[in-house]
C-alpha positions as a Python dict, from the first residue, in 0.01 Angstrom:
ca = {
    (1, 'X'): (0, 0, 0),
    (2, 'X'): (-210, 285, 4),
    (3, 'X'): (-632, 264, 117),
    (4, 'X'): (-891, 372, -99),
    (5, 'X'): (-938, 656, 140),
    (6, 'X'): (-581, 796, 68),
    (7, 'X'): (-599, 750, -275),
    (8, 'X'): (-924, 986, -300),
    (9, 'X'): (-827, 1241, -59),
    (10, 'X'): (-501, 1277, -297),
    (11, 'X'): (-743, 1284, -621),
    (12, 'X'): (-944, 1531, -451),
    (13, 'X'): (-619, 1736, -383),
    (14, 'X'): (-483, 1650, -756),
    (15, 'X'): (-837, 1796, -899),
    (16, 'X'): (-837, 2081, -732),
    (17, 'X'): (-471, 2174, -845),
    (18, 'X'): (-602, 2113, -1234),
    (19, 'X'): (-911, 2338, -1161),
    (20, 'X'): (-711, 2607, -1014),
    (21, 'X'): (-591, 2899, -1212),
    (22, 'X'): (-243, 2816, -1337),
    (23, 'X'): (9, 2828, -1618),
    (24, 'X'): (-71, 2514, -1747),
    (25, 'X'): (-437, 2558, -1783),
    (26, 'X'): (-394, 2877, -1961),
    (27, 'X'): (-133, 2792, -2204),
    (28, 'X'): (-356, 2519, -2312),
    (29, 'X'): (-693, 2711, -2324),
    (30, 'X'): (-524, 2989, -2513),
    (31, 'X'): (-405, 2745, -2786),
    (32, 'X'): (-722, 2602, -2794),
    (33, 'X'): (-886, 2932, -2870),
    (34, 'X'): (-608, 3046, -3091),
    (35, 'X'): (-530, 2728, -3290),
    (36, 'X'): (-814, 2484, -3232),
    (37, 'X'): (-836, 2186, -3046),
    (38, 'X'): (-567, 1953, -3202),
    (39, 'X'): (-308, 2267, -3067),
    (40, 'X'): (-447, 2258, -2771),
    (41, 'X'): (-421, 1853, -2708),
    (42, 'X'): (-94, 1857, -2839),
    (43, 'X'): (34, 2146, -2607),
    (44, 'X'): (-142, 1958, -2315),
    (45, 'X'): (85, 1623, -2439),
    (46, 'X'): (375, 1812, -2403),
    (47, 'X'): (238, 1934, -2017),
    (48, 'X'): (190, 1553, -1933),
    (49, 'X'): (538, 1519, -2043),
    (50, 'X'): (636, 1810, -1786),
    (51, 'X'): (419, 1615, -1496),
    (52, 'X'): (655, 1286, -1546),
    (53, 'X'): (968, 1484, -1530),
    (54, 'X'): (837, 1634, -1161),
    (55, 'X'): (668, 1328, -1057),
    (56, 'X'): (1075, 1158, -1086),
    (57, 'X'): (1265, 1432, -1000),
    (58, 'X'): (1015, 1480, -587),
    (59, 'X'): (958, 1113, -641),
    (60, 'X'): (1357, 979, -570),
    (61, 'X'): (1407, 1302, -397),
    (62, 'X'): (1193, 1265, -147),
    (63, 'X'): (1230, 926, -103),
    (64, 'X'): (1580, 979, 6),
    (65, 'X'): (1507, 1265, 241),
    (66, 'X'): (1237, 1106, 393),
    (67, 'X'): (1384, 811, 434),
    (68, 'X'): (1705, 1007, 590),
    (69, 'X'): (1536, 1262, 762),
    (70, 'X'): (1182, 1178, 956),
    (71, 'X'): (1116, 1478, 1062),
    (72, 'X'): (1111, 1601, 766),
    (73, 'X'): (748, 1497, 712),
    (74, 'X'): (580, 1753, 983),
    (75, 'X'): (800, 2043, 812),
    (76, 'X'): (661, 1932, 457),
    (77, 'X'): (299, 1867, 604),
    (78, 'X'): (320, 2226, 721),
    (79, 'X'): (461, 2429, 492),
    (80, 'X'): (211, 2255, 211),
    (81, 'X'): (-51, 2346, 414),
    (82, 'X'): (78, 2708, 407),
    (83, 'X'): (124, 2690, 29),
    (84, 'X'): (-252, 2595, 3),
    (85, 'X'): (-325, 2907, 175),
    (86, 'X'): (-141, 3088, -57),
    (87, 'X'): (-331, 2968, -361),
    (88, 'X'): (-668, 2983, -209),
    (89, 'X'): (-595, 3398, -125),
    (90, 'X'): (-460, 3404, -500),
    (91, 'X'): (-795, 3281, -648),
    (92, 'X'): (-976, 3510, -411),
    (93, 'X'): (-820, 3828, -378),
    (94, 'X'): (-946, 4146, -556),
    (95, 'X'): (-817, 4143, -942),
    (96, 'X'): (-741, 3773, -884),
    (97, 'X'): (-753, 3555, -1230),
    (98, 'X'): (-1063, 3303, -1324),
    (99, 'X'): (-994, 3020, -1544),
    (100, 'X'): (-1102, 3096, -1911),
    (101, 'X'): (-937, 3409, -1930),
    (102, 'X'): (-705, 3357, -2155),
    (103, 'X'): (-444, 3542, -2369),
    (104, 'X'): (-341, 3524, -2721),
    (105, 'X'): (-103, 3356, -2876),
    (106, 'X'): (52, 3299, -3207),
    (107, 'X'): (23, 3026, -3430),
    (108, 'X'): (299, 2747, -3387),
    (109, 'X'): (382, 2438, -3540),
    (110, 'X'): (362, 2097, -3378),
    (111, 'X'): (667, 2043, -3261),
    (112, 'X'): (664, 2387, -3088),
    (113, 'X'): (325, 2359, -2926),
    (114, 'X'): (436, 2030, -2777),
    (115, 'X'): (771, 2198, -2647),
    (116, 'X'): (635, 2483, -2499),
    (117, 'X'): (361, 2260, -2314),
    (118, 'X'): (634, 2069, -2179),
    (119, 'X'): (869, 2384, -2084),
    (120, 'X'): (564, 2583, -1967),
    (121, 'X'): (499, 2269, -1732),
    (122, 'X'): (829, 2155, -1640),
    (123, 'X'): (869, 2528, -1517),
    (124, 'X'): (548, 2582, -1321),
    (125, 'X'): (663, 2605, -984),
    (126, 'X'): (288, 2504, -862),
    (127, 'X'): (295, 2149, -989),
    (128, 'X'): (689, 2151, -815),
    (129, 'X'): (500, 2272, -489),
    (130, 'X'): (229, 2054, -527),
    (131, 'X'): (459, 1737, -526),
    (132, 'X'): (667, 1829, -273),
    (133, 'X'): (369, 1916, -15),
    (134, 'X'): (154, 1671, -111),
    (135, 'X'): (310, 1334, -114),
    (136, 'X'): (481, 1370, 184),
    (137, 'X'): (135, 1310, 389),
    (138, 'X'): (47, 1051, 193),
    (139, 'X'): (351, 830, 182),
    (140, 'X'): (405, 567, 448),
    (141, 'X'): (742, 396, 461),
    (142, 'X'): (647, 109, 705),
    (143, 'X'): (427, 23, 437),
    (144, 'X'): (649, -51, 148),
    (145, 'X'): (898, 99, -81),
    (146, 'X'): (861, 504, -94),
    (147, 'X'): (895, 500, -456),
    (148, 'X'): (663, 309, -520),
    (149, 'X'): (383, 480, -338),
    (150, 'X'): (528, 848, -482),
    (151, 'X'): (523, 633, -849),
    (152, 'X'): (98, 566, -777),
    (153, 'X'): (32, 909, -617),
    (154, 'X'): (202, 1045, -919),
    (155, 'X'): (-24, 831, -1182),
    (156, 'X'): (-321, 901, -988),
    (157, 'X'): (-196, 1285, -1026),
    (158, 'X'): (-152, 1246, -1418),
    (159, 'X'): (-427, 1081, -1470),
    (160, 'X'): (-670, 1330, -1307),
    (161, 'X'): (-464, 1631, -1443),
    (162, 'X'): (-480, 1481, -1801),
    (163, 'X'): (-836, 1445, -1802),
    (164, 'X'): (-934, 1727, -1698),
    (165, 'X'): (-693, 1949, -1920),
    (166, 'X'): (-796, 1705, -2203),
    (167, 'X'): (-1191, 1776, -2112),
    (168, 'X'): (-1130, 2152, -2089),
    (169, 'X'): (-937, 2181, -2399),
    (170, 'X'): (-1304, 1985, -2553),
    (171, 'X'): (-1478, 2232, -2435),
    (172, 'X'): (-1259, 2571, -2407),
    (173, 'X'): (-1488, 2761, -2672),
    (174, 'X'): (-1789, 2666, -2485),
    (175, 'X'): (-1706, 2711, -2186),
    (176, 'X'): (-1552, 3061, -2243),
    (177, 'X'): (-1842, 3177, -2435),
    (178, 'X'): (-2050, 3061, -2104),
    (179, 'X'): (-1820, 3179, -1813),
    (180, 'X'): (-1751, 3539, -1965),
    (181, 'X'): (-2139, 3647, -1991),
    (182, 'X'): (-2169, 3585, -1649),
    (183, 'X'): (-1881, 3802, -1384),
    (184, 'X'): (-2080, 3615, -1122),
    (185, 'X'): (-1999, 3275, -1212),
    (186, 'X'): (-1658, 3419, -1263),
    (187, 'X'): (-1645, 3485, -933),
    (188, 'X'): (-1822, 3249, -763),
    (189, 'X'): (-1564, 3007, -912),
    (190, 'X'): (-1308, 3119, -777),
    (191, 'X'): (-1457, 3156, -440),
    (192, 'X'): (-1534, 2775, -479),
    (193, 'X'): (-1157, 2700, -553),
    (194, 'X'): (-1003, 2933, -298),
    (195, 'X'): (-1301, 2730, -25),
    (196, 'X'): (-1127, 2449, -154),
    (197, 'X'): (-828, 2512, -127),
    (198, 'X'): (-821, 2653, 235),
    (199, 'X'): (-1005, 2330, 366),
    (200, 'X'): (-750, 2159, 218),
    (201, 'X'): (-490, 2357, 393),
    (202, 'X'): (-646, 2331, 711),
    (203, 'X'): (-698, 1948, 691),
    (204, 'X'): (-394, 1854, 584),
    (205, 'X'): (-235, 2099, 926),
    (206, 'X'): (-425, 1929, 1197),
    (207, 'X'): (-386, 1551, 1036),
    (208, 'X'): (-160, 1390, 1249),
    (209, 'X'): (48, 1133, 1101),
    (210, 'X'): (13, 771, 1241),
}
């Protein structure tokens, strides 16, 4: 239902979202660094959790606006393009926050690393934002059933979200040790991710919709 060119665009969007400086990535980092790498997997379980609860909740709520309410796609398309903005002047303003700077935390049990993941998740209003402006302007009801197409987006989403968090929680004490000698490639990476971010933003504003 949806073409291979969709479906990248979408992981492209979903990759930058991981990459970009958020609650998620930080809660698991900082367990990571704190509590070692089985914390940090198990905290990120608990986010992947957090991504299925959003991925239902926009995925049967925006199939019944959209469906409803066709408009409603150009005032979506619009105001995630204006959310992208947002982000990209977050990662690049003065004082703004570079992945790998992470806080400390206290040591926590299982059961409480995996809850927290989940809360600190199911809370983030970015992955809420993300779903909401995203799928919109990649769903296509003449094609096929709404949900179903939010239900791949949304695997596609997890899947590249997963990985990645899995991959940086790997390498967090690495890539800390790396990252934090150098301000430069502090900076320069987030200069990459707000670039990113506002092509994104300016892509998704002039795509029409066919």
């Amino acid at each position: 239902m949806l073409t291979a060119n969709e479906l990248a665009w979408f992981a492209l969007a979903a990759l930058v979202l991981v990459l970009t400086p958020g609650p998620n990535m930080i809660y698991c980092v900082s367990r990571t660094l704190c509590q070692g790498r089985s914390a940090g997997l198990i905290s990120l379980a608990g986010v992947v959790l957090g991504f299925l609860v959003h991925l239902m909740a926009a995925a049967l709520g925006l199939t019944a606006l959209l469906l409803a309410v066709p408009l409603a796609f150009d005032t979506i398309r619009l105001a995630g393009a204006a959310y992208l903005l947002w982000l990209a002047w977050q990662a690049v303003k003065p004082g703004g926050t570079a992945p790998f700077e992470a806080r400390l935390l206290p040591h926590d049990r299982p059961a409480r690393l995996f809850s927290m993941g989940f809360l600190t998740n199911l809370l983030n209003p970015k992955v809420a934002m993300f779903y909401l402006s995203f799928f919109p302007q990649f769903l296509h009801p003449d094609r096929g059933s709404v949900l179903l197409q939010s239900l791949a987006l949304g695997a596609v989403q997890i899947g590249v979200s997963g990985g990645i968090n899995a991959l940086l929680v790997l390498g967090a004490a690495g890539l800390t040790r790396f990252l934090s000698k150098s301000q430069g490639w502090l900076r320069a990476q987030r200069y990459l991710m707000g670039s990113v971010l506002a092509a994104l933003a300016v892509r998704i504003a002039v795509t029409d919709r066919k």
